[in-house]
N, C-alpha and C positions, 0 to 999 in steps of 0.2 A: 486551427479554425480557418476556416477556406475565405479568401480574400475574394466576397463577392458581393455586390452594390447595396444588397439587403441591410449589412453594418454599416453602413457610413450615414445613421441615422440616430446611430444608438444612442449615441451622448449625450442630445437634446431633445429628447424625446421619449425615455423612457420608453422605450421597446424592447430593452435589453434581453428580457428572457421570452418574449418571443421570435424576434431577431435567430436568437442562437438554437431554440426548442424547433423552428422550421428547421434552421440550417443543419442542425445534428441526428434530423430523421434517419438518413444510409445510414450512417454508424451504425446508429438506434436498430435499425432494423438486421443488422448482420447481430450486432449485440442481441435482441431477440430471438434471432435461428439460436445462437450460441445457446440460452437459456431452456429456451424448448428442448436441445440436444441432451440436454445434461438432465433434462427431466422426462428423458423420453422414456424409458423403463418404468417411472411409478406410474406414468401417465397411461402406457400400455395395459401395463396392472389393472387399473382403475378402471378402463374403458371395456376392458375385454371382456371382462366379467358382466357388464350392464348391456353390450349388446348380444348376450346371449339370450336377453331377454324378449319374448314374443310382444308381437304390435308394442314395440318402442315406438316412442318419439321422441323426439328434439326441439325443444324450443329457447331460442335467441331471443335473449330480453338485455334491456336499458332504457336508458331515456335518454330525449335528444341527442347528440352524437352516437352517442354508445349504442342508442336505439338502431342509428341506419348501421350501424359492425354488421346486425343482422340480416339485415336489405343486402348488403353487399355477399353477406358471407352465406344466406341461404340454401343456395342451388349449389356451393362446393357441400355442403353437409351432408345433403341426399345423394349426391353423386357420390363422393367419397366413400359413405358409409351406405348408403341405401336403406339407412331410415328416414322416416317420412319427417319433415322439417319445417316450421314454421316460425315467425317470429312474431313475438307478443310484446310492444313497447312496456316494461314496468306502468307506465301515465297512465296506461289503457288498465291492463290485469287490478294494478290497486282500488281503480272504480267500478270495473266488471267482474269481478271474478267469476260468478255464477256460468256469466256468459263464455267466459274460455277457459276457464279450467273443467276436464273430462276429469271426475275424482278416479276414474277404473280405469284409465290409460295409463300404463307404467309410460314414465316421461325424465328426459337426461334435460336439466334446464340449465342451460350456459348463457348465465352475470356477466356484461360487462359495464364498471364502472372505473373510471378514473379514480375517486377519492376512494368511494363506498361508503360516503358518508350522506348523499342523497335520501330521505327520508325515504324515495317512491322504491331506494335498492333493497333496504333491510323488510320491507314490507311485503316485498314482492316473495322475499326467500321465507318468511313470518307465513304467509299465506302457502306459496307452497306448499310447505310445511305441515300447515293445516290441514288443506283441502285435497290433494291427490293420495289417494292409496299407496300407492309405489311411486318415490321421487328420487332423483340423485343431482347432484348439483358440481359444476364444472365454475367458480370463481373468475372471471380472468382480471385481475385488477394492476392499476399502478401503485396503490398504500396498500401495502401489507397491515399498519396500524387502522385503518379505517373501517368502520361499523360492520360491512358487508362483509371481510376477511375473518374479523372477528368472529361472525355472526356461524361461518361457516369452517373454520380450524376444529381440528377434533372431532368433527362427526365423520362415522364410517363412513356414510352417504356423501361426501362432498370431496372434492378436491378444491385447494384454491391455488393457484397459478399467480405470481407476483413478478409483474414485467422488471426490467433493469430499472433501476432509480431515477435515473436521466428521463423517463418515459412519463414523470409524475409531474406533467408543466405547472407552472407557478401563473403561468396567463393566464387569462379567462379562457381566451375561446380555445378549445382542446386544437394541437396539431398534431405531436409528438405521439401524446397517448393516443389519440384517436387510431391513426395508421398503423403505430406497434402492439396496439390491443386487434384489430384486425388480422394485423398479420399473422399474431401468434395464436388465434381464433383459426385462422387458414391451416398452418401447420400442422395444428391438432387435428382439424378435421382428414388430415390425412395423412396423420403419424406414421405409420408402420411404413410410408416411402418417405419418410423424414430427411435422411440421405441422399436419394435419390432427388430430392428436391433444392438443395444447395444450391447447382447449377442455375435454378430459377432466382434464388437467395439474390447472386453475384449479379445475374442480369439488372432484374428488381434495383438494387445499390447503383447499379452504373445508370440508370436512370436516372433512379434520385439526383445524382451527381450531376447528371448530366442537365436538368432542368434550371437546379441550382447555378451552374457555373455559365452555361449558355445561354437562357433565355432570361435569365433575372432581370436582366437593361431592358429586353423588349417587354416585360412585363410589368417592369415598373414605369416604362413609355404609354401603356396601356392607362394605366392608373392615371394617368394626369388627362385625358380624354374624357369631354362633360359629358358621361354617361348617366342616366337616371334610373334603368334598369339592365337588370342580367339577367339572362336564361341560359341553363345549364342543361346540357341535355347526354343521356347515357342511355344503353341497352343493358338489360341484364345486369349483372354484376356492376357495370358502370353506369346504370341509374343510382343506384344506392352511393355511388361516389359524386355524381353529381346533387343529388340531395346534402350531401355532407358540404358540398361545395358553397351551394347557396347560403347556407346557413351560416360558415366560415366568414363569407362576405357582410351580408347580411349583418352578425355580430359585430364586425371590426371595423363598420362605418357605422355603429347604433341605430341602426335602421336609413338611413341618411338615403342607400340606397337599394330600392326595392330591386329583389332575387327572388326568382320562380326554377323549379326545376321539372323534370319530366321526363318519359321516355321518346325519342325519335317518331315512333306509332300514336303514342299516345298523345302529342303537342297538338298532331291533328286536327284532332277532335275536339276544336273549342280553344283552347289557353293558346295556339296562334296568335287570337286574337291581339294577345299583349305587346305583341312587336310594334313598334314604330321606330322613328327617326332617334332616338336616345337611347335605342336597345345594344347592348355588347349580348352577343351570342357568341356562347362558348361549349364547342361539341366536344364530348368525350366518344371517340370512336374506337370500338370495337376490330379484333383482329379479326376474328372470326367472318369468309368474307361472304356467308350467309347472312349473317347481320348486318354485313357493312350495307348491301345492295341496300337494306330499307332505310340506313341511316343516308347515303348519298341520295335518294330520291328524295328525301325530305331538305337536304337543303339545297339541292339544285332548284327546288322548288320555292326555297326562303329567297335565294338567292335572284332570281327570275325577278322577283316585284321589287327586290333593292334597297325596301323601306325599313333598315336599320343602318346602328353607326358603327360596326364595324364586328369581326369575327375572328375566334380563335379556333384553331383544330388540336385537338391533342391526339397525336393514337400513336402506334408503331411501325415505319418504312412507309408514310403516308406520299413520299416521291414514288411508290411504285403502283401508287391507287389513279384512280382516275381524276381530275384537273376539276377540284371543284368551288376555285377562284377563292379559297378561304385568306385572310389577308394577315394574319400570321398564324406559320403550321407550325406550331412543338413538334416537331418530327424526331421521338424515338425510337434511332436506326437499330435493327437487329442485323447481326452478318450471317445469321442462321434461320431457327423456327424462333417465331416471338413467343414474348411468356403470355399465359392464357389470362384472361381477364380481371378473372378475381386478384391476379399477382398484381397486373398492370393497373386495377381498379386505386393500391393502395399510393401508386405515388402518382393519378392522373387529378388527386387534388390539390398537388403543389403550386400549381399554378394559381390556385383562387386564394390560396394561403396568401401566397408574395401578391399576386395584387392587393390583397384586403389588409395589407402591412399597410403598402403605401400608401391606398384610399385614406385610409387611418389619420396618418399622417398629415397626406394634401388636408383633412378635413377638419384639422386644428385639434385630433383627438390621441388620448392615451394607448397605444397600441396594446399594452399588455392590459389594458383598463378600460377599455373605451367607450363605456357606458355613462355618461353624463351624469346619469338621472338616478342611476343606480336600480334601472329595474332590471337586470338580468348582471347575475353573479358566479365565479367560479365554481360554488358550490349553491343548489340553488335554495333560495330562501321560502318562509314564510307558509309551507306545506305541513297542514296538519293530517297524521294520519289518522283515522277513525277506528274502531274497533268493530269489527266484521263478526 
């Protein structure tokens, strides 16, 4: 275990399995390629056969965390495969069905949930089921024993995908699972270079590593700063990471402190508003240096009126971009091509992870627990499902 600032909390504070669930991500995520490796032949099986199919779709479902996998992993599923790709939160589908399920659209629906034991996960696969003409179903879960694995073992139609066990956090707020159900969501959607993607694997890892082992002091320096709010902001593939972000935070100070997230374009337009003098802004930037141009006009533009308490940059070789006075950069040096978004998407929420440990902490609260009151649970409660 990596001797880095995040444990020296553990003993009296009850954070131990989140503590180690952040810290054991890289592993996690090399252990992940491993699994997708060894399962890449039934999974090629499985797949080949269903995109032989006319006007496919794809639709990425979960709820909360598991819901933004899909936000994130969108745009790699159409590119990859060049079927047409949407994501439908479970929350949403079990109260709407009428409204998004097309019953004549043959449709490949890829599950992720951590336990699969979320009432909104078996319902959603319950209603599939029902409602589409032609369905196939892609699982990607951390319990294998859990309602939604079950629900889906033994149908020809299904596959289900069971991450490493390690990947099955014992915390509330998902870290581990979050990032390694993503990843091996990524993979999938473009198996057949499975191999050919290692090299990103190993990059992806020395990130992780590097975040962990370099910036955990400045970002547990961050956490002790009387901030009231956070805004998290991402392009593309890293909106859906800064979404995962807020909510990280968000849960692991019980609300204590309010998180907004949004895209670089979209802040614009109204939710600016929210910055003031107790704002931490925290950019996820984009390699891509088509994107980057609209993310650096937006905050030489924050930057200009001054009226927040301080800012983070996360992105890749940001010493080689233009001086845009950020006052601590995570700079993720590449010596080559950097890896593309969706890869870089899944470790640029480490950062709100180790901050929202310590927030945790500084706020007199249960890290692996940190709900007071008891109204938001590892598995969520008190959801009855109806019969449709």
């Amino acid at each position: 275990m990596k001797d880095i600032e995040l444990l020296r909390s553990i003993n009296f504070k009850k954070g131990g399995h989140l503590a180690r669930e952040i810290n054991g991500q890289p592993d996690l995520w090399e252990n992940t390629y491993m699994s997708v490796l060894e399962k890449k032949d039934q999974l090629l099986q499985f797949l080949n056969e269903i995109f032989k199919i006319n006007n496919l779709q794809i639709v990425l479902s979960g709820a909360g965390s598991s819901a933004f996998i899909g936000e994130i992993l969108q745009q790699s599923f159409f590119i990859n495969t060049g079927v047409f790709t949407v994501v439908v939160p479970t929350t949403d589908l079990v109260t709407h069905p009428r409204g998004l399920i097309h019953k004549t659209v043959p449709t490949l629906l890829i599950s992720f949930a951590r336990s699969g034991d979320s009432p909104e996960s078996t319902a959603t696969f319950e209603l599939a089921e029902k409602m589409y003409d032609r369905v196939y179903h892609i699982v990607i879960t951390c319990n294998a024993e859990g309602n939604l694995a079950k629900k889906a073992y033994g149908k020809k139609n299904s596959y289900v995908f069971i991450l490493p066990e390690t990947a099955n956090d014992q915390a509330l707020a998902m870290t581990g699972s979050f990032t390694s159900m993503t990843f091996a969501g990524l993979l999938i959607s473009d198996i057949i270079h499975l191999k050919n993607n290692h090299s990103k694997t190993k990059k992806l890892v020395e990130y992780g590593n590097l975040v962990l082992q370099k910036y955990a002091e400045n970002l547990r320096e961050v956490s002790t700063m009387d901030f009231k709010r956070v805004v998290f902001l991402g392009s593309g593939a890293l909106k859906g990471a800064a979404k995962e972000s807020h909510l990280k935070l968000l849960e692991m100070t019980d609300g204590q402190i309010i998180c907004q997230h949004d895209s670089f374009l979209g802040f614009r337009h109204g939710p600016r508003a929210a910055i003031d003098s107790s704002t931490l802004l925290i950019y996820l930037f984009s390699a891509d240096p088509y994107v980057y141009k609209y993310e650096t006009d937006l905050v030489k533009s924050i930057h200009q009126k001054g009226n927040y308490l301080f800012s983070i940059g996360i992105g890749q070789c940001l010493h080689k971009l233009d001086d845009i006075n950020i006052n601590l950069s995570i700079d993720l040096c590449c010596e080559n091509e950097c890896i593309p978004d969706d890869y870089f998407s899944i470790c640029a929420v480490l950062p709100a992870q180790i901050i929202g440990f310590y927030k945790s902490i500084l706020l007199g609260l249960t890290p692996d627990s940190p709900s007071q009151k008891g109204s938001i649970n590892r598995i969520v409660q008190g959801v009855t499902i109806y019969p449709y």
